[in-house]
Structures are given as C-alpha cells and as structure tokens.
C-alpha positions in Angstrom: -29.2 -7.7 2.3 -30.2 -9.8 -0.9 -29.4 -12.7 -2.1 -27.6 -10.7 -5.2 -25.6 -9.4 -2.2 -24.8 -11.8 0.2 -21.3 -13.4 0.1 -21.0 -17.2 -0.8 -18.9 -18.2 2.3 -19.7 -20.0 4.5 -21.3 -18.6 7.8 -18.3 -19.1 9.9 -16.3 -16.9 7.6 -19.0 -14.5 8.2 -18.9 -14.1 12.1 -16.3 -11.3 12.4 -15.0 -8.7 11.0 -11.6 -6.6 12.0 -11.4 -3.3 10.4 -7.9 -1.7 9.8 -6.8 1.6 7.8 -3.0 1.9 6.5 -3.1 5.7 6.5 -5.9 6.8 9.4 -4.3 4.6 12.3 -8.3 3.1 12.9 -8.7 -0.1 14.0 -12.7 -1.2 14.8 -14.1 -5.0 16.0 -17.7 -5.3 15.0 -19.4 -8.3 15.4 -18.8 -11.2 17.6 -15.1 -11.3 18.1 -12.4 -9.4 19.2 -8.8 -10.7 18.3 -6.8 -8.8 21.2 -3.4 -7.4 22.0 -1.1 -9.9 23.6 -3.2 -13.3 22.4 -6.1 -12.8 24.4 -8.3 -14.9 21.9 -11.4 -15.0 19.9 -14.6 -16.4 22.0 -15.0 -18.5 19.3 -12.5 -20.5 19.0 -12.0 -23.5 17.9 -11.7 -26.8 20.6 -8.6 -27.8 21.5 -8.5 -31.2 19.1 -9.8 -29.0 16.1 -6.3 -27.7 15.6 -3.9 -27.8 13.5 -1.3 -30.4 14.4 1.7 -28.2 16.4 -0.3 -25.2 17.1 -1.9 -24.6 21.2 -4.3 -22.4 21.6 -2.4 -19.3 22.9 -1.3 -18.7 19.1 -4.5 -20.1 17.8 -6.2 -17.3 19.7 -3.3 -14.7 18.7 -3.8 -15.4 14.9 -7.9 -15.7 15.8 -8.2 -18.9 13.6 -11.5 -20.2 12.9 -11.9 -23.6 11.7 -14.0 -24.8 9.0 -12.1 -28.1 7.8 -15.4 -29.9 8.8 -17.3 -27.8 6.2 -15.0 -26.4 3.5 -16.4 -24.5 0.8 -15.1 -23.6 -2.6 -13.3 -20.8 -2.3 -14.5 -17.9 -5.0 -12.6 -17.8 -8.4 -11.1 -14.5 -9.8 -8.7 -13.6 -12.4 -5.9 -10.7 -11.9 -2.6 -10.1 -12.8 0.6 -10.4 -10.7 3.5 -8.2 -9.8 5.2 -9.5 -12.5 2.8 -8.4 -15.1 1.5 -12.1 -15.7 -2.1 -13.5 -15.7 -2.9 -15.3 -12.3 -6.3 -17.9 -12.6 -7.2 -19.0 -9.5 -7.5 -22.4 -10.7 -3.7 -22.8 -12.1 -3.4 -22.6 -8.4 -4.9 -25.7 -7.6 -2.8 -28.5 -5.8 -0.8 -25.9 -3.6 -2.1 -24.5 -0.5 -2.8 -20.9 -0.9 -2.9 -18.5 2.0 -4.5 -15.5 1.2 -5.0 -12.4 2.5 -6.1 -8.9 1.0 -3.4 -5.7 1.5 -3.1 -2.0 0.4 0.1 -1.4 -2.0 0.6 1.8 0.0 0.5 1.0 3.2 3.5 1.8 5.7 2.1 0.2 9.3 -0.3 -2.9 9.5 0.3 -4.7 6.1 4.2 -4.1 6.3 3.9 -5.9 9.6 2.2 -8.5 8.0 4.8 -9.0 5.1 7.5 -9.2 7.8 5.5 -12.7 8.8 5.0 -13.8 5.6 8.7 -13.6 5.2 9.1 -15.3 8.6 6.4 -18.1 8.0 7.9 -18.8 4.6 11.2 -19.6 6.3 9.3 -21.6 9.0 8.4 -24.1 6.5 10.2 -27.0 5.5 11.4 -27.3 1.9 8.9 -29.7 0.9 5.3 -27.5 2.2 7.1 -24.4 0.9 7.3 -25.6 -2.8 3.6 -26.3 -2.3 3.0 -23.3 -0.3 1.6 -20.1 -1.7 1.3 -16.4 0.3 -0.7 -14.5 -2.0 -2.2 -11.0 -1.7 -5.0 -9.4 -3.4 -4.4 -5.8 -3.9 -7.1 -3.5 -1.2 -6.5 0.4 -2.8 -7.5 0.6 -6.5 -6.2 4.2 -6.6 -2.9 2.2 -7.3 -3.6 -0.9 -9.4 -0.5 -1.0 -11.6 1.8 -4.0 -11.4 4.7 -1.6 -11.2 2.7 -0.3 -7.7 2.6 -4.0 -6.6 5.8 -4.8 -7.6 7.4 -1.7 -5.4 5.7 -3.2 -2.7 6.7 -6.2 -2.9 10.9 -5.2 -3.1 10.3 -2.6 -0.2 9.0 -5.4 2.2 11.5 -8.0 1.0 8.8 -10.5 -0.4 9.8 -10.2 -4.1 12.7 -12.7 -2.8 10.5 -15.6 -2.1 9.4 -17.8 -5.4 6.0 -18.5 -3.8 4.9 -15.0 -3.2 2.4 -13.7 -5.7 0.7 -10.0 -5.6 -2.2 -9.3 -6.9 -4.0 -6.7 -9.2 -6.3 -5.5 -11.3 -8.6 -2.3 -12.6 -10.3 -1.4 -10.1 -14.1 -3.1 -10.7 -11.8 -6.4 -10.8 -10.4 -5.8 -7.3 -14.1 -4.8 -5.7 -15.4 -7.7 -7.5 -12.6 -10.2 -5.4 -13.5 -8.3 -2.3 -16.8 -8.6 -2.4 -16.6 -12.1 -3.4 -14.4 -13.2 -0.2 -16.4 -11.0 1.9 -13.4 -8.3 2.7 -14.8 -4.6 3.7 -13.1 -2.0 1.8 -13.6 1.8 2.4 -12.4 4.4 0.6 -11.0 7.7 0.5 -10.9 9.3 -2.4 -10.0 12.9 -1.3 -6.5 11.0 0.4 -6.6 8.3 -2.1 -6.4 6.1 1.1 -7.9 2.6 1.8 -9.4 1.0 5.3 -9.8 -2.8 4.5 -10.4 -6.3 6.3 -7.7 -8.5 7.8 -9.3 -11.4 7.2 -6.7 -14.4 6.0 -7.6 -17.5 4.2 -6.6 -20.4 4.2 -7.2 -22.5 0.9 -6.4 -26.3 0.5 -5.3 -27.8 -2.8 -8.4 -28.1 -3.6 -9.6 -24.8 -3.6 -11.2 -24.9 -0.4 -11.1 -22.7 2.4 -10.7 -24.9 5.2 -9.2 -22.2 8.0 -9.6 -18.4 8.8 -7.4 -16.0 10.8 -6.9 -12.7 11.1 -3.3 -9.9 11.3 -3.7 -7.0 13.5 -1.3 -5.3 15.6 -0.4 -8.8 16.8 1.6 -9.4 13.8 4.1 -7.2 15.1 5.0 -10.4 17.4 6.6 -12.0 14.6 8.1 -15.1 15.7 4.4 -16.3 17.2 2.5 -15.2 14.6 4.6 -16.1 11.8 5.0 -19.8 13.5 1.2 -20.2 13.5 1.0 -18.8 9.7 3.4 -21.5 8.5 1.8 -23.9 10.4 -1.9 -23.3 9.0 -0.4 -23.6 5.2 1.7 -26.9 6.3 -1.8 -28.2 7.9 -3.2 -27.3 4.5 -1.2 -29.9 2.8 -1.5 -33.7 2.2 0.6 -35.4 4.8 3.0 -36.5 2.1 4.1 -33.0 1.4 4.0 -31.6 5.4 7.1 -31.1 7.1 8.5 -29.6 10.1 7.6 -26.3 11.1 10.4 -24.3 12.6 9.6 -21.6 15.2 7.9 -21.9 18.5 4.2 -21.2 19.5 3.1 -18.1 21.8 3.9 -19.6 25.1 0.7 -19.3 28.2 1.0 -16.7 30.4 3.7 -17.3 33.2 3.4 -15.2 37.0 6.7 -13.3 36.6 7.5 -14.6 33.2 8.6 -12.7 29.9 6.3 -13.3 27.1 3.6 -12.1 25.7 0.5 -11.7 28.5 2.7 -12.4 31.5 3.8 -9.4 34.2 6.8 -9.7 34.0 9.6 -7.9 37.3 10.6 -4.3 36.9 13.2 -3.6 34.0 15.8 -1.7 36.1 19.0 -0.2 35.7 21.2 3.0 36.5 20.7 6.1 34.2 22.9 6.3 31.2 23.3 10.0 31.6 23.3 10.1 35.3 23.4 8.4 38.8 19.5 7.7 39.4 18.0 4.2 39.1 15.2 3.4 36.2 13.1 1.0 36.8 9.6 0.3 34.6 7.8 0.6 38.0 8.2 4.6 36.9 5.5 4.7 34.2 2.7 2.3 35.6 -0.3 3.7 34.7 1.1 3.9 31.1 1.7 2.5 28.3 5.2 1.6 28.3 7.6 1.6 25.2 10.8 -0.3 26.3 13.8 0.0 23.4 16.5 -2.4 24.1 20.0 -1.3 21.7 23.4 -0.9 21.6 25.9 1.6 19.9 27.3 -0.9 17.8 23.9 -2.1 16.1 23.7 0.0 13.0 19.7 -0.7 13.0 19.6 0.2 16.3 20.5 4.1 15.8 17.5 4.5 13.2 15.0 2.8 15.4 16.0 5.7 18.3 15.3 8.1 16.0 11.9 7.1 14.8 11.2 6.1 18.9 12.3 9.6 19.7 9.8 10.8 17.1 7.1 9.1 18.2 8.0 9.7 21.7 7.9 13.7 20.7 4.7 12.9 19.2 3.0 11.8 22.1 4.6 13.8 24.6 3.8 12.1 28.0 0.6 10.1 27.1 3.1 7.4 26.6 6.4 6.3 28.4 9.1 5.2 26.9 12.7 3.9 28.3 15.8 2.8 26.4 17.9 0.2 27.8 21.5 0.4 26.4 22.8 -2.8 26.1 26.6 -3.9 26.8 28.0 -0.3 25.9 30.5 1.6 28.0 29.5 4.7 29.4 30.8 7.0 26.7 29.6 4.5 23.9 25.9 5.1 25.2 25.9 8.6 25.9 27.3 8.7 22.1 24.6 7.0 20.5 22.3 8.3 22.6 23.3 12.6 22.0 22.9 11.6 18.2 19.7 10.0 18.3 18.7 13.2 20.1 17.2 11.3 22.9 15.0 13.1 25.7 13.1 9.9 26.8 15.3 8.2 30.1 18.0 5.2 29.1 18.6 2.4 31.6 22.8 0.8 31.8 22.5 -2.8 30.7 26.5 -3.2 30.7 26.2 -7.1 31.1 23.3 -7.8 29.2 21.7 -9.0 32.3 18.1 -7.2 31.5 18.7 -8.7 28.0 18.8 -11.8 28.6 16.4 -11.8 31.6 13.9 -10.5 28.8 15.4 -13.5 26.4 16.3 -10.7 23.5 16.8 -12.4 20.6 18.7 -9.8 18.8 18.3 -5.7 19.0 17.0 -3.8 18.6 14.4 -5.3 20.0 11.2 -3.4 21.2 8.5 -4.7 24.1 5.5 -2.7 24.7 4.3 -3.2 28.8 0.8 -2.3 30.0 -0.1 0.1 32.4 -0.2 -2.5 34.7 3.3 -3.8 33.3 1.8 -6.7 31.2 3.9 -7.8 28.3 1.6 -6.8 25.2 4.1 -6.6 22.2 7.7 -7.8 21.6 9.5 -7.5 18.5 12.6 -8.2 17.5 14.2 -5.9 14.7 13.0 -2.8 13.4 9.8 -1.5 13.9 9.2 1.5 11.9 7.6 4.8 13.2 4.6 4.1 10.8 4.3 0.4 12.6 5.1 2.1 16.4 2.2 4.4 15.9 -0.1 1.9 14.9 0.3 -0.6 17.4 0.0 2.1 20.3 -2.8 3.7 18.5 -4.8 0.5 18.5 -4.1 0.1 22.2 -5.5 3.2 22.7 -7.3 5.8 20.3 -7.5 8.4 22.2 -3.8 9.0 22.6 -2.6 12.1 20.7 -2.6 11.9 17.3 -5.3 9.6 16.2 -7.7 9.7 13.4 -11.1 10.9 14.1 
C-alpha cells in the first residue's frame, strides 16, 4: 500500500475490520478481531479502567469498542449534503459529540437494526448530552445518492423524528472519497446495484477527535444492550458539564441457569397449542433455535408469525423454531395461529409464566438459543424477515439460502 493510499487513522482504528452486505446476507471478520454473537468480545479490548464511565465489559465487548482517548486523532473532514437537502461541513459540527457510522440507503437487515439503536440510544440520553449529541450516517451505496433516497430511509426507520439525526450524501466520488478517508471497505455490485460495507462506528469528541471505536453486527439486534452502550459512548464524549444520566442497563455476565444474553438458560416448556403433547426447547438441541413469544391480542405480533413462518418455510428444518402463545385462551391461540398459517409447534403460556421467567419486556419478543440452548439473541419488538434471516445467516452460512 502507499503512502497516497494508506488511511490517516490511527493504527488502532486500523486493527479490524467486520464486513457486512445489506442484500447478500455475508458477514466476514478478517484481521485480528472477531466481535461475536451473544457478547463474546473483541481480544482486544480495552482494560477494565479504560472505560467509559457506566459501561462493564460484557457490553464493551458486545459493541467491540476500542479505545483511543489516550491518542485521539483528527478525525477526517468531508463535505455532503443531508436528507434535508442542506450542506453539512464537518466542522459546523464541532462542539457536539458526533457518533458516526457509514450505512446503505437500501438496506432492509443490518443497518435497519442499527437505526432501531440509534433510536433507542437517543432516548437513553439525558436531555442535556442529547442536545449535544449527534448520530450521523454517511451514505455506503452510491447507486442511490439522492437526498430524497436518504430521506426515505430515514422516515421508514423512524430516525427523521429525532432533531439530532443527520444523513449523509453525496455524488458518488464524494461518498468513496469519505470512505476511504475513515478507512470503511465498500464493495460493490453494480449488476444488483447492491453494496457490502464496514460496520465500523466512530466516535468523535467536540473537538473533532475520534477518541472511541465500535462496531454493529447482528448484535444490534439486542437493542436494549447495545443501544445502552451507544448512548453511553456519545455521553462519555462530552465535557462533564454537559453528561447526564444514561438510562438503560448494560449486557448483564453470563449467569448458570440465567436468561440473558450468553447464559443457558432451563428448557422453555409448555403443552401444545393445537394438541395434548408437551414442548419443551430440549426438542431442537443440536439447532439453532428460533423461540417467538406472542399473543392474539398484539397487533405486531400477527405480522411477525407471518414473516417467522416464512423464514421457517425457508429453511425448512435446518433451523427450529417454537411459538409460545402467551396469556391466550385455547381458541384465541389456535385463531391467531390458523391465520398466521403456522406449521412450526406453539407452546401454552396461559399465565405468562415462561414470560416472565424469560423477563419479556413486551411481545412480540423473539430469543434465538444455540444448539446447545445458549441464549444468543433477544429482541423485543419486531424483527423483520429481512433482519431474521440475517442474524441466523451470520450464525451460520451454510444454512439454506445464503449467498455464495
């Protein structure tokens, strides 16, 4: 590489690089570290006293920060315009902490994961870091450089509501040029008009310095976590003066017999909805395991069976998946469940017992076991057939379906 060439970070930034696409469902580590499912962290990661005040090291490792508040460096300049059609300097930025991340204005799965945890860490922060708190994106696919293409975007993944969200664009020389600048891989596609980019996120003081790195992947998909540690890397960006609480909790250690993310937690059981047997998780180890928690009076809830029964169909029996119906009667269920179409076996809940064993926040909610029964994914709300398929795809490529 020449010097003409080489990027003008600094050699931490330099030391990994996650690959994602947001139309082949891809995901490749090169380099030194992997940032893996369920928190299991980055080998190098930053001591214990090196982080940000309020974040441990189980969500340091989920969001694979890398520190470099001892050295900062500038971070580059560049010059775009927003969603709003409106010329964005870096520099009119200065005095806010920017938090910065590159995303592709088409994608369905990974960077719609991510703006669910923007959204999230936004609301994480008190009211004095957010109003000197920016989440800004830099748009990845110049086959759709249009402010009108950001814009849609934005509105589809709720962002255009906060006042400190700013998207990105540009022609498409002026996007390479940030790319290259911040050291972000982009491939392209031009036959699909598709993107594969990095997942890199900065972290840029007031001054202009990047003082922290991190990294989305399917861990976004555990928003509360993930989002808690991206609010608190922007509030640690601040002066003290303009810090503030961060709401939220961070990802919890692994507990024997526990709930969260990493721990193994007892068999999900239940009688059949549409029958007399017993369910239980213990039926699908060796598998991954797709668990669906819902009710029939959750509106939400009916449109994430569909797109589970679709990606169930999909991957026929490379991967299990089990409903548990939630506080329904009998014929409630079996009604929800007949117009979802549903072939994959639904567990009885009535007294929300499983629920609340599994501390569901609200539903649906979705948890993705191991096939040793390790809790790898939980995610509260909708996750959409798009963001289903990615996540399980990353766990494992060669499951049916996956891009070459």
């Amino acid at each position: 590489m020449s010097d003409e060439q080489k990027t003008p970070l600094h050699p931490w930034e330099r030391t990994w690089v996650l690959w994602v696409s947001s139309a082949a469902l891809l995901v490749v580590v090169a380099a030194l570290v992997i940032v893996g499912i369920g928190g299991a962290g980055a080998t190098t990661a930053p001591a214990a006293d090196a982080l940000p005040a309020g974040m441990n090291q189980a969500t340091a490792d989920l969001l694979g920060v890398t520190s470099g508040a001892s050295d900062p460096v500038t971070a580059p300049s560049y010059r775009l315009t927003d969603q709003d059609g409106h010329d964005v300097d870096s520099s009119t930025l200065r005095g806010k902490a920017v938090v910065l991340t590159f995303n592709d204005d088409k994608c369905t799965d990974l960077c719609a994961m991510l703006a669910t945890d923007i959204v999230a860490a936004d609301h994480d922060l008190s009211a004095s870091a957010r109003a000197n708190t920016v989440f800004l994106s830099i748009n990845a696919n110049p086959y759709y450089p249009a402010p009108s293409d950001v814009r849609a975007w934005s509105q589809q993944h709720g962002l255009d509501a906060l006042p400190n969200w700013e998207y990105l664009t540009g022609t498409p020389a002026q996007l390479a040029t940030a790319a290259k600048a911040y050291g972000v891989p982009i491939e392209l596609d031009p036959t699909t008009r598709t993107v594969s980019h990095g997942s890199q996120i900065f972290v840029i003081d007031p001054q202009g310095r990047i003082i922290e790195q991190a990294a989305f992947g399917t861990e976004s998909a555990d928003t509360a976590p993930f989002a808690h540690g991206l609010a608190t890397l922007a509030d640690d960006a601040l002066p003290r003066g303009q810090r503030g609480a961060v709401a939220g909790a961070n990802l919890a250690a692994a507990i024997a017999g526990g709930t969260d993310i990493g721990d193994t937690p007892a068999a999900i059981t239940g009688p059949a909805l549409n029958g007399t047997a017993t369910l239980s998780t213990d039926d699908s180890r060796g598998r991954f395991t797709v668990v669906d928690l819902w009710s029939s009076t959750c509106t939400a809830c009916a449109v994430q069976l569909r797109d589970d029964q679709t990606e169930a169909h999909k991957l026929g029996d490379a991967v299990a998946f089990l409903g548990v119906d939630v506080g329904d009667e009998v014929a409630d269920g079996r009604t929800a469940s007949s117009r979802a179409h549903l072939t994959f076996p639904t567990l009885r809940d009535p007294q929300g017992r499983q629920a609340a064993r599994l501390r569901v926040s609200e539903l649906p909610y979705l948890i993705v076991l191991s096939p040793t029964g390790e809790v790898l994914l939980r995610h509260p709300g909708l996750l959409t057939t798009d963001e289903l398929d990615y996540v399980l795809h990353d766990l494992d490529q060669a499951l049916p379906g996956a891009s070459a």
